[in-house]
C-alpha positions, 0 to 999 in steps of 0.5 A, spaced: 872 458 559 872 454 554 865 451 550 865 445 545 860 443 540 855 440 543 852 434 540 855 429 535 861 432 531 862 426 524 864 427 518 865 435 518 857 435 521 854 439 527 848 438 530 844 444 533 837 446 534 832 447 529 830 455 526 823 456 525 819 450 523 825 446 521 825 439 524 832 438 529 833 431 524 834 435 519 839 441 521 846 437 521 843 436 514 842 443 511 849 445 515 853 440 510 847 443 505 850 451 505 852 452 499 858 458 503 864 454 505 863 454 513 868 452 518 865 452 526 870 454 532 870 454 539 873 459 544 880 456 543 879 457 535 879 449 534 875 447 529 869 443 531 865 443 524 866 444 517 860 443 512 861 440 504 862 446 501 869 448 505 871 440 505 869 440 497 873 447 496 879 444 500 879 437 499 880 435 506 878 429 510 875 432 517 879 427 521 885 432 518 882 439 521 877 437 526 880 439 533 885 443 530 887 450 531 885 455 525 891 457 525 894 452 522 890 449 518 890 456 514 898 457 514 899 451 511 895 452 505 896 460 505 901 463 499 904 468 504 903 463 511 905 469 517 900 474 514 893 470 514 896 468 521 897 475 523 890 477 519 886 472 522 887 473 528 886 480 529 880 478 525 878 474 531 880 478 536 876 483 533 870 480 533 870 477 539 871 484 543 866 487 538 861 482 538 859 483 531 862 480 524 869 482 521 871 482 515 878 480 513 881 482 506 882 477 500 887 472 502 890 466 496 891 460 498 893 453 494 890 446 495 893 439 493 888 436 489 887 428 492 890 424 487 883 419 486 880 427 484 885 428 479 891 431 482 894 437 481 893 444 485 887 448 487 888 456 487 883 459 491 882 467 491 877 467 499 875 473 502 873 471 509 868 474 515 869 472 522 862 472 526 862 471 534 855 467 537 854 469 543 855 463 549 855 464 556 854 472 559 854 474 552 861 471 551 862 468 544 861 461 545 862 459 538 867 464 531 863 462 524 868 462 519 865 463 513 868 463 506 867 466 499 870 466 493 873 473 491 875 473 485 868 473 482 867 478 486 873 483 486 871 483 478 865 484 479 865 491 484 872 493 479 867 494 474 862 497 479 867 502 480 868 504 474 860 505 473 861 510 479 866 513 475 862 514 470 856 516 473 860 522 476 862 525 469 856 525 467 852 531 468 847 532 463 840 529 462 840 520 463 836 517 457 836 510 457 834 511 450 838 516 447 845 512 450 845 505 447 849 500 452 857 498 451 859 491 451 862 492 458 855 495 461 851 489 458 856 485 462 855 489 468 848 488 467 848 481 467 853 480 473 849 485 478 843 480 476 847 473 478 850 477 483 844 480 486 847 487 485 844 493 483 846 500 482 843 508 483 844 515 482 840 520 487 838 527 485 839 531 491 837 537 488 831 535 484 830 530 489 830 525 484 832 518 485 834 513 478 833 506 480 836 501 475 832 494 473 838 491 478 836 494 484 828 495 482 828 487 483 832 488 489 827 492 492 822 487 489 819 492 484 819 489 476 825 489 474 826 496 469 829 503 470 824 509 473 825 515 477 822 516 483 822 520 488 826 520 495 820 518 500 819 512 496 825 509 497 825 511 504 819 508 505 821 501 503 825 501 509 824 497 514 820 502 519 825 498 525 831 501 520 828 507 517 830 512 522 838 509 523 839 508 516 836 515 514 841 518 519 847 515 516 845 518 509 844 526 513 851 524 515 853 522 508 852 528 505 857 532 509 862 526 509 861 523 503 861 516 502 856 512 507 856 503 508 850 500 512 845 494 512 838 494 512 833 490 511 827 492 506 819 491 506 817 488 498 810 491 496 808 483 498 810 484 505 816 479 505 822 482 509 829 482 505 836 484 507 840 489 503 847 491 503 849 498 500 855 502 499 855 509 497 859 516 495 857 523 494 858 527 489 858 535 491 859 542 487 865 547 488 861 550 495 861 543 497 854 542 496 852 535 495 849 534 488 848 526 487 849 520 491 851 514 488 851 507 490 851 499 490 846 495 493 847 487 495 842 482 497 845 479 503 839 475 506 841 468 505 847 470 509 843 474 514 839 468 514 845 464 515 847 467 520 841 467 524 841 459 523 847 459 527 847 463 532 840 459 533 843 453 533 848 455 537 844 457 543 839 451 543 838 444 544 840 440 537 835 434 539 829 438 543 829 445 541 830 448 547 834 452 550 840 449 552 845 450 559 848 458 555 841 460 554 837 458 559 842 461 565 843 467 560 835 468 560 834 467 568 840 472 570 835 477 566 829 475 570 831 475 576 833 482 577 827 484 575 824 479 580 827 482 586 826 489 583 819 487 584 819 484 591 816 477 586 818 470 586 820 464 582 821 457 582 826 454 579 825 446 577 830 440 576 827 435 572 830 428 572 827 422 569 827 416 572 829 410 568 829 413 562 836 409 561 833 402 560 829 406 554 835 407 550 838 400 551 832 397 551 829 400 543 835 404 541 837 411 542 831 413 536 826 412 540 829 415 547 830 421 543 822 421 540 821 420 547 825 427 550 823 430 545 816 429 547 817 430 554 820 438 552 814 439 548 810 436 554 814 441 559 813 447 554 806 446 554 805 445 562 808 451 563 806 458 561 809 463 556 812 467 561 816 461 564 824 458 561 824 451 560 830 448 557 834 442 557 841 441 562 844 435 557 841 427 557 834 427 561 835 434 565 832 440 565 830 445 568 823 450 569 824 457 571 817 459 573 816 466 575 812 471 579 809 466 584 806 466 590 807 461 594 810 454 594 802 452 594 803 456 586 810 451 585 807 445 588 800 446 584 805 447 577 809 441 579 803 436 581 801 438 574 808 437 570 809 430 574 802 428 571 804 430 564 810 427 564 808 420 567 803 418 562 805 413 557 809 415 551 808 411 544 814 411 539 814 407 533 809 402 536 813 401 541 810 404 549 814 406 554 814 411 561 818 414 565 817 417 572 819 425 573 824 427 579 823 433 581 827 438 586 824 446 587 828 451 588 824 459 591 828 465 589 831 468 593 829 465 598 833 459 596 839 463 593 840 469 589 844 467 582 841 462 578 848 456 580 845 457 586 839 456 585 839 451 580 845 447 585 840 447 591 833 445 586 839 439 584 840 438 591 832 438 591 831 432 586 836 427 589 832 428 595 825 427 591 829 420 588 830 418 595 823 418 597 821 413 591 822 418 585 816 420 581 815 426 587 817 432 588 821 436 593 823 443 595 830 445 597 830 446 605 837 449 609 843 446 609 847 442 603 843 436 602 838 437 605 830 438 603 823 439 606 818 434 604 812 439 601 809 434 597 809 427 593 806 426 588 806 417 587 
């Protein structure tokens, strides 16, 4: 099955559906915004969005890559063309199968610079991550291409590299005070403090752990070098991750080298991401001596990530969630229902005259108008209910543990109620009159296309009768039993 973009797709842009507290209007604008070069792929791997930072970084006009295949556009401007588009797609396989982000090796690449920027050639060094969002059934719906410059970074872990080597020769005593610091640990100092990168030596022995400034900030303690125990490292875990990392670490000890991501609590009770890689040292009887390691924040690509995953599996305008998420939600409920021997409802919403809205006063005051009416909705129902919206102005409610149809008729009387009165945009107001078509699981069907096609069934009918009523499904196709109207 292939998924497209939802929403409007200009100027390299993608809308989606607002992260917490993050107004909808505003998210095409923190899309183009990121500061990583970000490309969005559908299924098919066509690229159906590209931010500011990939087109600034490339200089490319979206009309030149938008709907075409990743393939292409990368082999054209990869200096070895047949391995990017080997690597690539193995990546993308990877991720697609896994479900989880795969990492790809450092690829070099040249640009032609546009002769109103100057001209000339732009050389790229890019290591990048492909990150599946789950669309329908838990297959991807949308692959995040992102980027990073990985020149900066390759330097940055070469010099990492070599303080590990050190650290593994040094057997004494550590004493900040007694060794001064080389121009090159001044450097890599100041490199793990933009980067965000910190480093560690563990005791094992004497269960001590020497934190360097670096990684003390990273933890959210001041930033200078101590020593502490153990526990209190592990104590900063995030209790969620605390048991899985701790399990990692034990395994370490005996393979020898350790990679994970975790999340940590400051002592100002904010939560922050943390990426961390490790090796052991041991003795001649293999016993483990030291641990040392590097630790990275990765919170803004954790929250990055969890933008888009969001975005992808919500509605860009209203928030709610959109077709994927809302028949993904309802195809775990209704298990549960049936194991239960329990009810549910489902509801197709429509609006009547909604379209002369939009013609009448333009597509801003029809959107504040939607807008209004999920929020409407939402707050009509209960917590445990779904709500979310099909495209245009349908939507679907599914209202579980009822009783009776008297339970759905009583919830629909008051959503058409909530709906009908008049919405004021702008100084301008407008109404619109609600249709809608009742479905009862499972008496009515036993998945959620069946149910949702029986309550549209439903809602045509509701139309027939005059609109601003509701019915329930009833029979045969076509056909519904006039339960109530609520004029």
């Amino acid at each position: 099955m292939s998924i497209r973009a939802k929403g409007t797709v200009t100027q390299g842009s993608i809308d989606r559906a607002p992260a917490s507290l993050i107004p909808a209007e505003d998210l095409g604008r923190i899309f183009m915004a990121i500061p990583v070069p970000c490309l969005v792929l559908d299924p098919d791997c066509k690229i159906v969005a590209a931010n500011d930072a990939y087109l600034r970084n490339t200089a490319a006009h979206p009309s030149d890559i938008l709907g075409r295949p990743i393939f292409d556009i990368l082999s054209a401007t990869a200096e070895d063309p047949a391995a990017v588009t080997s690597l690539l797609r193995q990546s993308l396989e990877r991720a697609c199968a896994n479900c989880v982000p795969d990492a790809m090796p450092t690829q070099h690449h040249f640009f032609r610079r546009p002769a109103a920027a100057g001209g000339g050639v732009v050389e790229c060094h890019w290591r990048a991550i492909n990150a599946p969002i789950p669309g329908e059934d838990d297959r991807p719906g949308y692959i995040v291409h992102c980027l990073e410059d990985a020149g900066d970074r390759d330097a940055l872990e070469a010099r990492i590299a070599a303080l590990e080597r050190e650290l593994f020769q040094r057997t004494g005593e550590h004493d900040a005070n007694a060794m001064p610091l080389s121009s090159d640990e001044q450097k890599l100092r100041l490199s793990q403090r933009v980067g965000r990168t910190g480093t560690f030596e563990w005791d094992i022995p004497a269960d001590t752990v020497h934190w360097s400034a670096e990684i003390a900030a990273l933890y959210g303690f001041p930033a200078k070098a101590f020593e502490g125990p153990y526990a209190g490292w592990r104590e900063s875990i995030h209790p969620e991750d605390r048991a899985t990392l701790e399990q990692r670490v034990q395994e370490a000890l005996q393979t020898g080298s350790v990679e994970a991501e975790w999340r940590v609590l400051w002592p100002d009770g904010s939560e922050h991401w943390l990426a961390g890689r490790a090796v052991i040292h041991h003795d001649d009887a293999h016993r483990p001596l030291r641990m040392l390691g590097v630790n990275i924040d990765i919170t803004d690509r954790k929250l990055i990530e969890d933008m888009l995953r969001r975005e992808a599996r919500h509605d860009p305008l209203t928030g709610l969630p959109n077709r994927a998420l809302l028949y993904e939600t309802a195809c775990h409920l209704l298990p549960a229902m049936r194991r239960g021997h329990h009810l549910a409802a489902f509801l197709f919403i429509d609006l009547d005259r909604f379209k002369p809205i939009n013609d009448t006063y333009g597509h801003d005051v029809g959107d504040a108008v939607l807008r209004d009416v999920a929020r409407r909705l939402t707050e009509g129902l209960r917590g445990e209910d779904i709500v979310g919206r099909l495209g245009g102005d349908e939507f679907v409610a599914v209202v579980a543990h009822i009783h009776d149809r008297e339970d759905v008729s009583g919830i629909a009387g008051n959503l058409l109620d909530r709906l009908a009165s008049p919405y004021s945009v702008n100084g301008v107001e407008v109404q619109v009159s609600p249709s809608i078509g009742i479905s009862i699981f499972p008496q009515d069907g036993e998945d959620v296309d069946e149910l949702i096609r029986h309550a549209d069934v439903a809602m045509y009918a509701a139309k027939q009768r005059g609109r601003s009523n509701f019915q329930f499904f009833h029979g045969g196709p076509g056909t519904a039993r006039d339960a109530s109207s609520c004029a």
